[in-house]
C-alpha positions in Angstrom: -2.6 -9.6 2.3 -1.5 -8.2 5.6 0.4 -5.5 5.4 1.2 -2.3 7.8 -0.5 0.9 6.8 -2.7 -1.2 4.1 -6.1 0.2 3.2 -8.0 -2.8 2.8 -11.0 -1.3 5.1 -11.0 2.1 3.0 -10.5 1.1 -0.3 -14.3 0.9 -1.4 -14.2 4.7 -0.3 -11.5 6.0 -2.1 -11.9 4.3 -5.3 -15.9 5.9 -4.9 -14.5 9.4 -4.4 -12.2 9.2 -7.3 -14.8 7.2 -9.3 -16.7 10.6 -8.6 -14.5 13.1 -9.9 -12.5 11.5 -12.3 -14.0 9.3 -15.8 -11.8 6.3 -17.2 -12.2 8.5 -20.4 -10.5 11.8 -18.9 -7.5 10.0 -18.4 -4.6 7.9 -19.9 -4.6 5.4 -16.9 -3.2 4.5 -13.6 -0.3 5.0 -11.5 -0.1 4.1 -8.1 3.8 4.6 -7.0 3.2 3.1 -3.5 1.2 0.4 -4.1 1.5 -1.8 -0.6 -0.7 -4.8 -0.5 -2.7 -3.1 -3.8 -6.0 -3.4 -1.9 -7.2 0.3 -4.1 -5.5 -1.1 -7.1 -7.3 -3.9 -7.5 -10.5 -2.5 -7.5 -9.2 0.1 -10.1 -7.5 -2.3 -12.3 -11.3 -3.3 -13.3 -11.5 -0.3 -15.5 -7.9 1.1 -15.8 -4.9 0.1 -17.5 -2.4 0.4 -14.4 0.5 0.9 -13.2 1.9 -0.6 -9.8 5.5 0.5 -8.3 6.8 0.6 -4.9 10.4 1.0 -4.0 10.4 -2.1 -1.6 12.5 -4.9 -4.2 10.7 -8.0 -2.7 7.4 -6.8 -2.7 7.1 -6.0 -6.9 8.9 -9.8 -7.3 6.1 -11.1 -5.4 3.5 -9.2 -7.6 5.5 -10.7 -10.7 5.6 -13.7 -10.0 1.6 -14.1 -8.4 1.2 -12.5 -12.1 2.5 -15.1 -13.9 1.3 -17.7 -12.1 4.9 -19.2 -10.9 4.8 -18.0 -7.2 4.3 -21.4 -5.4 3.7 -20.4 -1.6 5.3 -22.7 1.2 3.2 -25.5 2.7 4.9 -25.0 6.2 6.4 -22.0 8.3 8.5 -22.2 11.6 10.1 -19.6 13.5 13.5 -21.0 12.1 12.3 -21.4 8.5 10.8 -17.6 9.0 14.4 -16.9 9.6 16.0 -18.4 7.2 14.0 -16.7 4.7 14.7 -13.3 5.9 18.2 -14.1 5.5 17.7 -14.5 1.1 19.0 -12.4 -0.9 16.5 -10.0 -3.0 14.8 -9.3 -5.2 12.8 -12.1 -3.8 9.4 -13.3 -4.0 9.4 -15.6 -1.0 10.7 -12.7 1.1 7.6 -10.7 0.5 5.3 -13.1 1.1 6.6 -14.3 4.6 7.9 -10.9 5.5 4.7 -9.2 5.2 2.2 -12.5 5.5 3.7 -13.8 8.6 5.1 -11.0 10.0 3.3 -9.4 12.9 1.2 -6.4 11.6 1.6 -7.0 8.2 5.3 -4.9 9.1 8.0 -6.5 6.9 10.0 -9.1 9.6 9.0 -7.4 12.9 8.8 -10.4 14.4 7.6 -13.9 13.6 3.5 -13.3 13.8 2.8 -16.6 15.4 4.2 -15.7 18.7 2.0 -13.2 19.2 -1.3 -14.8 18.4 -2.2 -15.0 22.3 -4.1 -18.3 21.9 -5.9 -16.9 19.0 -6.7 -20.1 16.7 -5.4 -18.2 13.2 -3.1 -19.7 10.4 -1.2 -16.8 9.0 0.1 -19.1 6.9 -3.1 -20.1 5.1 -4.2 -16.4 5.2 -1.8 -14.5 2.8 -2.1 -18.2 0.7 -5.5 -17.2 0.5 -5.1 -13.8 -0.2 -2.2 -14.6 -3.0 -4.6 -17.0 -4.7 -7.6 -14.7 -4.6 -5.6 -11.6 -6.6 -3.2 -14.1 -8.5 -6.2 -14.8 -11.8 -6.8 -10.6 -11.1 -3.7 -8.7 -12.2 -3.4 -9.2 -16.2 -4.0 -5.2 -16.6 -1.0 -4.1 -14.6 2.6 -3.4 -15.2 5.1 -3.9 -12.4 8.2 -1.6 -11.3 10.3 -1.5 -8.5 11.1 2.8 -8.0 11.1 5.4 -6.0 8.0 6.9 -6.7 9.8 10.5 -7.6 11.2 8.7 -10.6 8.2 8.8 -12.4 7.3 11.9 -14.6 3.2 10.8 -15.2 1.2 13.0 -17.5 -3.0 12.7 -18.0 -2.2 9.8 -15.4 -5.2 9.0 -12.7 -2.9 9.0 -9.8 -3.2 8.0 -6.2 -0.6 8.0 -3.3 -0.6 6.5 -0.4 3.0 7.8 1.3 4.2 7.2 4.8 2.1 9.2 6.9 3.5 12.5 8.6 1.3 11.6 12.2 4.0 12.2 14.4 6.7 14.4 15.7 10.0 12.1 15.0 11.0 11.6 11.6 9.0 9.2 9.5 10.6 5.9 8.2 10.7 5.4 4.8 11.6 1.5 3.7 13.9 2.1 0.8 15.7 -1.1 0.9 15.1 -4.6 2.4 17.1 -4.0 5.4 17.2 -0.5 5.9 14.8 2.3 6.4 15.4 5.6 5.8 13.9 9.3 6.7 10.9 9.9 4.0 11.4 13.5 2.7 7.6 15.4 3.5 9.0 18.3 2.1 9.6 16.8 -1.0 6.9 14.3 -1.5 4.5 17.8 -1.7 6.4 19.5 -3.8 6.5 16.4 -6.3 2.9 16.0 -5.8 2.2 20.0 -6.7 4.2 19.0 -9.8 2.5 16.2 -10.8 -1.1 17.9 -10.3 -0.5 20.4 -13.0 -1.3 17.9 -15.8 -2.5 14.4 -13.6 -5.4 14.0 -11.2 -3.6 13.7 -8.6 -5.4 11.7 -4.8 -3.1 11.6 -1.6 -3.9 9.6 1.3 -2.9 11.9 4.5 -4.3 12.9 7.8 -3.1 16.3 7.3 -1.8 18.8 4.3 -0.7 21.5 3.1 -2.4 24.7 2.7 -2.9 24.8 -1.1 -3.8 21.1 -0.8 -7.7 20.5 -0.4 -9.4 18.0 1.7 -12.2 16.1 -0.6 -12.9 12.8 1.9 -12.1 12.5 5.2 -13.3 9.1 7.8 -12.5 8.4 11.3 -10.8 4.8 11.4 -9.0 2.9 14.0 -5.2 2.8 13.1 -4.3 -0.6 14.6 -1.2 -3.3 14.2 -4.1 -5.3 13.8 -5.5 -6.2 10.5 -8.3 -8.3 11.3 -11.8 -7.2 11.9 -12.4 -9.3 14.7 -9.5 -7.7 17.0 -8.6 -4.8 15.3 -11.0 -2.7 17.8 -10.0 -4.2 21.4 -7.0 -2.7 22.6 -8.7 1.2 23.6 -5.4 2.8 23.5 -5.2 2.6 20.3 -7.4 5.5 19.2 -9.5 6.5 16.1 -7.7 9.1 13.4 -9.2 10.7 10.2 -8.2 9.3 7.4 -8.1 11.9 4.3 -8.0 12.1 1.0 -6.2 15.5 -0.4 -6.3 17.3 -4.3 -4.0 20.2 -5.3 -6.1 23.1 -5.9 -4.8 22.8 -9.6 -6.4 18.8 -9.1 -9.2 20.5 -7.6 -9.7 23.1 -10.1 -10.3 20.6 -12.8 -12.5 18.1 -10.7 -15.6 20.7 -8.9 
């Protein structure tokens, strides 16, 4: 499933590093509380009992309903119909799945992806139907919730986060709503995640941290709006960045 900031191309690495540090039997599951497309979830859901939530309304409906099987994707898409669905009210599973699916980068309605395929022979379309029917037979062993992610008071939870990334000097957007963004709170997204670490394992995807956070994985990859691995590396001014996975030292203490 295309969707912007997704970690489809890293998430064999950081389940591995987690894997590494942290048994299924020194924990009592999973929570990932901005779960995206679910492309690390899915591979943890194997041996976990977990826990998705993400604050973005549409996005858990589509979850739900690819969970119990009654999601029935459209057979057709038009820059109109693309419309027209962006105008539904949510919660609403088709939302999701046309606002991220057909959406250029995977970025929830920024524009209707199809225009921009520069003679490209793709069917976004039939991608994300593909990508809906490969995960909908794999998600029995999670429980959904639509939250903020500082709602949730976790204990002896495997945890990783995956938050809007702090990699530039404007304030980052936050999608709290289906129509609005809002600023994302750095300050307080570390200061939840020192209080989570005291009795969690607590993993945060970042390029950069705080000082009493400790860097356990790092990886140069190209950030792109481009989610396919044929075109993802053409345009050279978009440039490589290191990818990062951080511990609390209180995560850490527990893990060397």
């Amino acid at each position: 499933m295309k969707y912007m900031g997704g970690k489809y191309f890293l998430a064999k690495d950081i389940v591995s590093i987690m894997n590494k540090y942290v048994s299924v039997n020194d924990v009592d599951g999973y929570l990932e509380p901005f779960c995206g497309a679910m492309s690390v979830l899915m591979k943890m859901n194997k041996t976990y009992k977990c826990i998705a939530s993400d604050y973005h309304p549409d996005l858990i409906e589509l979850w739900k309903e690819i969970q119990s099987n009654t999601f029935i994707p459209p057979t057709e898409m038009t820059e109109e119909i693309y419309h027209n669905i962006k105008q539904l009210p949510s919660p609403n599973a088709l939302k999701a799945f046309v606002g991220f699916g057909c959406s250029f980068g995977g970025k929830y309605f920024a524009g209707y992806a199809d225009k921009y395929k520069n003679g490209k022979n793709e069917n976004y379309l039939q991608e994300i139907t593909n990508s809906i029917n490969k995960k909908k037979n794999k998600l029995s062993n999670i429980e959904f919730h639509s939250c903020s992610y500082d709602t949730w008071n976790p204990t002896n939870k495997l945890i990783y986060c995956d938050p809007p990334y702090q990699i530039t000097k404007f304030p980052i957007k936050y999608r709290t709503d289906t129509v609005k963004y809002d600023i994302f709170d750095n300050k307080h997204f570390w200061d939840i995640m020192r209080k989570w670490s005291k009795n969690n394992y607590v993993f945060i995807s970042e390029t950069s941290a705080p000082d009493d956070f400790i860097k356990v994985w790092s990886k140069p990859t190209h950030r792109s709006a481009s989610q396919s691995d044929k075109t993802r590396y053409k345009n050279k001014s978009e440039s490589f960045i290191e990818e990062s996975l951080y511990v609390h030292k209180d995560t850490y203490q527990k893990i060397i």
